[in-house]
VMD Tcl script that draws the C-alpha trace (Angstrom):
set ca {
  {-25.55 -123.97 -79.57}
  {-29.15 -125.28 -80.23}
  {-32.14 -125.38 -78.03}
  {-32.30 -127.64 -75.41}
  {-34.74 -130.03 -74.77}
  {-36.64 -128.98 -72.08}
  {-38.02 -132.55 -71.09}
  {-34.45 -134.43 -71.61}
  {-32.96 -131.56 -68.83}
  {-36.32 -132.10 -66.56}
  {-34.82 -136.10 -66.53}
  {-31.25 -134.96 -66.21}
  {-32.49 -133.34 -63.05}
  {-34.26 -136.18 -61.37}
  {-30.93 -138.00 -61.58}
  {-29.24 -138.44 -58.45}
  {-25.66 -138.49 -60.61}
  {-26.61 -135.28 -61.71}
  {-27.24 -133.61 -58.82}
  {-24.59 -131.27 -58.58}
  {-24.80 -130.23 -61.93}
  {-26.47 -126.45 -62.98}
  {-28.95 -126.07 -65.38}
  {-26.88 -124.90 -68.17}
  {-24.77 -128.77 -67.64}
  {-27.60 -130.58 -67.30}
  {-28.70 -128.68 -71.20}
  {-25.07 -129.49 -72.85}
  {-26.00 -133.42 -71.92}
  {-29.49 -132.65 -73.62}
  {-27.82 -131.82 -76.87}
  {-26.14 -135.42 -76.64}
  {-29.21 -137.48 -75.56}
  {-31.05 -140.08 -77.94}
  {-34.44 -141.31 -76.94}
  {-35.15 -144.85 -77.42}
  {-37.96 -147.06 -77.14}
  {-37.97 -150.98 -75.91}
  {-40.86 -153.85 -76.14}
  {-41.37 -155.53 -73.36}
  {-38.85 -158.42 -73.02}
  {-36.41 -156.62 -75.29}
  {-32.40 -156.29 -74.52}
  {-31.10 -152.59 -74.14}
  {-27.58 -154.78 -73.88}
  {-25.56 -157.79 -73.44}
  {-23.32 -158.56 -70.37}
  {-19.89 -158.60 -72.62}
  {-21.02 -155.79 -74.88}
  {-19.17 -152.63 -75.60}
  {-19.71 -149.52 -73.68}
  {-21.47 -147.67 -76.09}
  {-23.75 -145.56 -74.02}
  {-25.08 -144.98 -70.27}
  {-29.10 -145.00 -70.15}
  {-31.71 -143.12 -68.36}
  {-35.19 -144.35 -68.10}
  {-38.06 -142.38 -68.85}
  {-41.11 -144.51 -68.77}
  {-41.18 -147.92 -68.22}
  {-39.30 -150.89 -65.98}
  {-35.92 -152.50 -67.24}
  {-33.93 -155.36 -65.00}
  {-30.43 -155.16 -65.34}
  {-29.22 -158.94 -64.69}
  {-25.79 -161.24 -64.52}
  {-25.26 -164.48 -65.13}
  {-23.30 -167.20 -63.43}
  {-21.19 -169.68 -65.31}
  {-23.29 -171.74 -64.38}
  {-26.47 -170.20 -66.09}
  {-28.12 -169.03 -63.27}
  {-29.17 -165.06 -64.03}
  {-29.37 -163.05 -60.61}
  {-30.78 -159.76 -60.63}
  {-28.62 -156.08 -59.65}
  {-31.25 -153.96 -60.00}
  {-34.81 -153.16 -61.14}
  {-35.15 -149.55 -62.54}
  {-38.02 -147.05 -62.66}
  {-38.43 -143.43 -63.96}
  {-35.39 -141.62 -63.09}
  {-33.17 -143.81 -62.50}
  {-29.99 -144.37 -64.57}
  {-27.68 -147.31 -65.77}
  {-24.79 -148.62 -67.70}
  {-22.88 -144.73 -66.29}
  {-19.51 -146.54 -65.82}
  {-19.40 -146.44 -70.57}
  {-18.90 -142.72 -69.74}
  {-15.69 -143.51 -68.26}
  {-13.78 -146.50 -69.15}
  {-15.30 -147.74 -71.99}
  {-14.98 -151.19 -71.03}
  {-17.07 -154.55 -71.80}
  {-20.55 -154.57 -70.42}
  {-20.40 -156.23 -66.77}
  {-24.30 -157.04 -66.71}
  {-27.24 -157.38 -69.18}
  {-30.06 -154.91 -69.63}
  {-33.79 -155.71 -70.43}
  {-36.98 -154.16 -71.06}
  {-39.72 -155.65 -68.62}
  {-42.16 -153.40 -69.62}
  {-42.81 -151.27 -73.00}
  {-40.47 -148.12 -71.91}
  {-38.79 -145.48 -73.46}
  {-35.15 -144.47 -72.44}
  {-32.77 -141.44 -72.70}
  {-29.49 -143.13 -74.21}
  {-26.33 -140.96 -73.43}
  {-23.58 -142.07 -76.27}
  {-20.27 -142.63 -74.45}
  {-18.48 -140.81 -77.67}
  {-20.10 -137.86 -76.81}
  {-20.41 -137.46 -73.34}
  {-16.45 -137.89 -72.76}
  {-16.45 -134.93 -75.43}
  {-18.62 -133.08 -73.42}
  {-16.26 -134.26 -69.82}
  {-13.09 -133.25 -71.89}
  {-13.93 -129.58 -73.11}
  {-15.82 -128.83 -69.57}
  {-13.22 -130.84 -66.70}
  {-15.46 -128.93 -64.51}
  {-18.29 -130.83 -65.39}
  {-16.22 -134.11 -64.88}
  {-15.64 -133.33 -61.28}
  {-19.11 -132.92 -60.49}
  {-19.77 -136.43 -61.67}
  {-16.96 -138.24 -60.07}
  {-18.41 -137.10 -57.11}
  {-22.11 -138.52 -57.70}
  {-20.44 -141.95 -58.82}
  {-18.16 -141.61 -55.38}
  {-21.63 -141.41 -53.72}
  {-23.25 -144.27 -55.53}
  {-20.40 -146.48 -54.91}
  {-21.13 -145.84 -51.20}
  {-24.63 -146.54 -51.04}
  {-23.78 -149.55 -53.22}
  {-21.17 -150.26 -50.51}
  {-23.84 -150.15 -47.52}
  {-26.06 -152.32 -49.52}
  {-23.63 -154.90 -49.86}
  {-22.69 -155.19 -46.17}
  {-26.26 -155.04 -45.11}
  {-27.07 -158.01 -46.94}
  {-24.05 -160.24 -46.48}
  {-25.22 -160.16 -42.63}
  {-29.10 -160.22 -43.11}
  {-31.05 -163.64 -43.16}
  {-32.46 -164.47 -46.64}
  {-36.02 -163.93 -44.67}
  {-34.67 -160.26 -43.61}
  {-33.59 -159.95 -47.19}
  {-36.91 -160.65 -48.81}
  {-38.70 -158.66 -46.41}
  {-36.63 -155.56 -47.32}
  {-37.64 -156.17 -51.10}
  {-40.82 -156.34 -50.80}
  {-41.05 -152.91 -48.50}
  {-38.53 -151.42 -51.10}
  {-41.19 -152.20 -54.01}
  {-43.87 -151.61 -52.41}
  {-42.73 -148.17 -51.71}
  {-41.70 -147.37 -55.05}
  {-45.12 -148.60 -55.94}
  {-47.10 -146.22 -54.07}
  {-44.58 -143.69 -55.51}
  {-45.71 -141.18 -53.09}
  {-49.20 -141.05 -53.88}
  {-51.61 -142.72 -51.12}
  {-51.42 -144.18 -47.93}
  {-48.11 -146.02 -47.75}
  {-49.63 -148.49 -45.48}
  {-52.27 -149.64 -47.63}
  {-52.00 -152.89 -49.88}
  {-50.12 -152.73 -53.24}
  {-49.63 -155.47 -55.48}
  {-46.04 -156.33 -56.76}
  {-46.00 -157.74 -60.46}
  {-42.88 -159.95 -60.02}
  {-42.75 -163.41 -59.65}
  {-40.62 -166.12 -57.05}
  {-37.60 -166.23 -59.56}
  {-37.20 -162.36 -59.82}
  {-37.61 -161.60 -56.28}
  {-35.19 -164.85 -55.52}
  {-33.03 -163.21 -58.03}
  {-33.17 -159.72 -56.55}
  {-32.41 -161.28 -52.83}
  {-29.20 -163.35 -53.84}
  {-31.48 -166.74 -52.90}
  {-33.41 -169.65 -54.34}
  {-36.98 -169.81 -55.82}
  {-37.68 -172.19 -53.11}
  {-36.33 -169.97 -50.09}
  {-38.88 -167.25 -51.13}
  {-42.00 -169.66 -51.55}
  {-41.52 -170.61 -48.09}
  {-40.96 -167.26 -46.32}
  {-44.23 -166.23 -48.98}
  {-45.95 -168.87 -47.34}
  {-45.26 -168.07 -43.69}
  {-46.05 -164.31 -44.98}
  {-49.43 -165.65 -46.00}
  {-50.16 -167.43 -42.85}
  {-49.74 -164.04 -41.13}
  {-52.11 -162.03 -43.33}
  {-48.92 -159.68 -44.34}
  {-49.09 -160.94 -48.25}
  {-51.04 -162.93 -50.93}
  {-49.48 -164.74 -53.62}
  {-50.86 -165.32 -56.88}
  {-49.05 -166.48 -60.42}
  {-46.25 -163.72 -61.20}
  {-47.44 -161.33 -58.62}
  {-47.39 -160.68 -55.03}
  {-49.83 -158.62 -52.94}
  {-49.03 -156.59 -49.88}
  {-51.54 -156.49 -47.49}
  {-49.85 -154.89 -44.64}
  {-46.39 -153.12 -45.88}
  {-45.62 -151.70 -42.30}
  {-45.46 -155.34 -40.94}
  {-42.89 -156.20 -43.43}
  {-40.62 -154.17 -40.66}
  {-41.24 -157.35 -38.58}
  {-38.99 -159.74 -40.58}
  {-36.11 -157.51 -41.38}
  {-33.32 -156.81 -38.98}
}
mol new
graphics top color blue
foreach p $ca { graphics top sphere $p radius 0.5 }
foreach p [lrange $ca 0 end-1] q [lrange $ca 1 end] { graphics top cylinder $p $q radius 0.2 }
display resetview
């Protein structure tokens, strides 16, 4: 068997799907993994694509979007270091549910679905492991789901911008001091299930409290811990 890739496992492990997996799993999915570099404002996929691979990002920030039949986009998810999408091409092979884009220059760690079911047929072990990480990711996407459908768009908002504000600091600094969010009204509309317009308002009232300032494309927090006000 070759080498492993040292950095590819050290990814492997900051997945949360791969967290039951030993060290010697996590290096038979190194000897699978393709890195791959984006532009900024380049596609990774297509929502009606075919399942060719499941992605992990290394460096960088990628949106993973759907669009209405009516053209409006709406935004799933916006992923950091870590973080992993597109798992369900390990599985069932399917069409692509949602698109996948590059908002920054980043580099990811493409797992081809070819391979990995390979790897999930000779080691069934291996397979069990995962079904239980997707089991938990279903839940947590479960808990999301309900929270939302009873919050306020306001409450919604609110809990976006502490989310991103959190991964912003990223554990370094105080938590509580003033980060600046590089999204604009449409994304963050997008990311709460709302309109543009919704947002600018609650933005505004933000404003008028001292808790934010907005500027073109970016919003800055200038007191994350009373963003717990406005979400309940």
């Amino acid at each position: 068997m070759p080498e492993a890739d040292q950095s590819a496992v050290e990814l492997l492990k900051s997945v949360t799907l791969f967290a039951d997996l030993e060290e010697g799993e996590l290096e038979r999915f190194s000897h699978v993994a393709v890195p791959r570099t984006f532009p900024a404002g380049t596609r990774v996929f297509h929502e009606g694509d075919d399942s060719d691979a499941c992605y992990i990002v290394k460096e960088g920030s990628f949106r993973v979007t759907r669009e209405h039949s009516d053209g409006r986009a709406i935004t799933l998810a916006t992923l950091g270091p870590g973080e992993i999408f597109g798992e369900l091409a390990m599985l069932d092979g399917d069409k692509r549910s949602a698109s996948a884009e590059a908002l920054s220059e980043g580099e990811l760690l493409a797992l081809p679905a070819n391979d990995v079911r390979g790897l999930l047929a000779r080691h069934p072990e291996i397979s069990l492991k995962l079904v239980a990480g997707l089991v938990r990711r279903l839940r947590a996407a479960n808990v999301r789901l309900s929270r939302q459908s009873f919050q306020t768009v306001p409450s919604r908002v609110a809990g976006i911008l502490a989310q991103l504000s959190r991964e912003a600091h990223d554990g370094d600094g105080d938590p509580a001091e003033e980060v600046t969010i590089n999204m604009n009204q449409t994304d963050l509309a997008q990311l709460a299930g709302t309109s543009r317009e919704s947002v600018s308002r609650f933005l505004a009232e933000l404003e008028r409290a001292g808790v934010v300032r907005s500027g073109r494309g970016r919003v800055t927090v200038l007191e994350p811990d009373k963003l717990r006000n406005y979400i309940y």
